[in-house]
N, C-alpha and C positions, 0 to 999 in steps of 0.2 A: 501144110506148108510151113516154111518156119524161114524168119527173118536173121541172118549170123550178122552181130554187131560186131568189128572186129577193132579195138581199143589200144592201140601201141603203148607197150610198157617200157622203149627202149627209145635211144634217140633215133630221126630219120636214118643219119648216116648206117644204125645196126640192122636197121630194118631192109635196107636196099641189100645189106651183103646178101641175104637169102632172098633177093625178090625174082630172082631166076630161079629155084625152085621153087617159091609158092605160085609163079606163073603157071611151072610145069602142071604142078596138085590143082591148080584150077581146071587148068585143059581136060585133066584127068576125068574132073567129075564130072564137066561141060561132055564129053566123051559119054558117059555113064548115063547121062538125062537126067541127074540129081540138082547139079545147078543150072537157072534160069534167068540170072543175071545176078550182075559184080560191079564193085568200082569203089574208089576212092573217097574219104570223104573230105570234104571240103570245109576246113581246113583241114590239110591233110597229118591229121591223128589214129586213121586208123581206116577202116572199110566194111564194107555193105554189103552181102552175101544172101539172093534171095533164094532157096532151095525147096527140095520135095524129094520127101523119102516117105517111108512106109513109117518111120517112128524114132521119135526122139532119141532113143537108143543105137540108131543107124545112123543120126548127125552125129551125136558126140564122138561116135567112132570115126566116121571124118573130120570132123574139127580137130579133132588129137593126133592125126596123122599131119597136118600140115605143117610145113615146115619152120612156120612163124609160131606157132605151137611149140616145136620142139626146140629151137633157138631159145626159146621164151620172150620173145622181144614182142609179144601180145596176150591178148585174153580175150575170151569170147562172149559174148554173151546172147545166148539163143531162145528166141522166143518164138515160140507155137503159134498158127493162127488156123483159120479156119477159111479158105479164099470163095467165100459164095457167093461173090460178084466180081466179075474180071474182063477187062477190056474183049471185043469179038474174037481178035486173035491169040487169045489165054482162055479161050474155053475148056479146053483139053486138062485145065488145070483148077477148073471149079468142083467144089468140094460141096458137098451137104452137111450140114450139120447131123452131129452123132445121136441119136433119136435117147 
């Protein structure tokens, strides 16, 4: 599972011009079963992306397609975890540790 830290490099106003397509590339992946929840952070500086792919190499190829990405009015910062405890209804999403 991996947490995308999404950090604005741009003021708010550059960031809204594309927030109609980074909504679309959200839906996209929410679509996919890749993303598991999103939002804002507060202060709003940037945003929260919790996912699940088969491997690091399969987010940063989503991370780079997004369109806050490609605007450059962001940067990402992705970190790995491991989810072997998760509320009853995220069981679907509990991982084992790699032996």
């Amino acid at each position: 599972m991996f947490i995308l830290e999404l950090t604005y490099t741009a003021p708010v106003s550059a960031v809204d011009e594309h927030l109609a397509a980074h909504v679309a590339w959200l839906d996209q992946q929410y679509e996919a079963g890749v993303f598991i929840a999103s939002g804002r952070k507060n202060p709003r500086d940037g945003g929260v992306i919790i996912a699940v792919a088969a491997d690091r190499a399969a987010i940063e190829e989503i991370v780079a397609a997004d369109p806050f990405t490609v605007a450059e009015v962001c940067t990402y910062r992705v970190t790995e975890f491991y989810a072997t405890k998760t509320a009853p209804d995220l069981s679907a999403y509990r991982e084992q540790l790699p032996a």
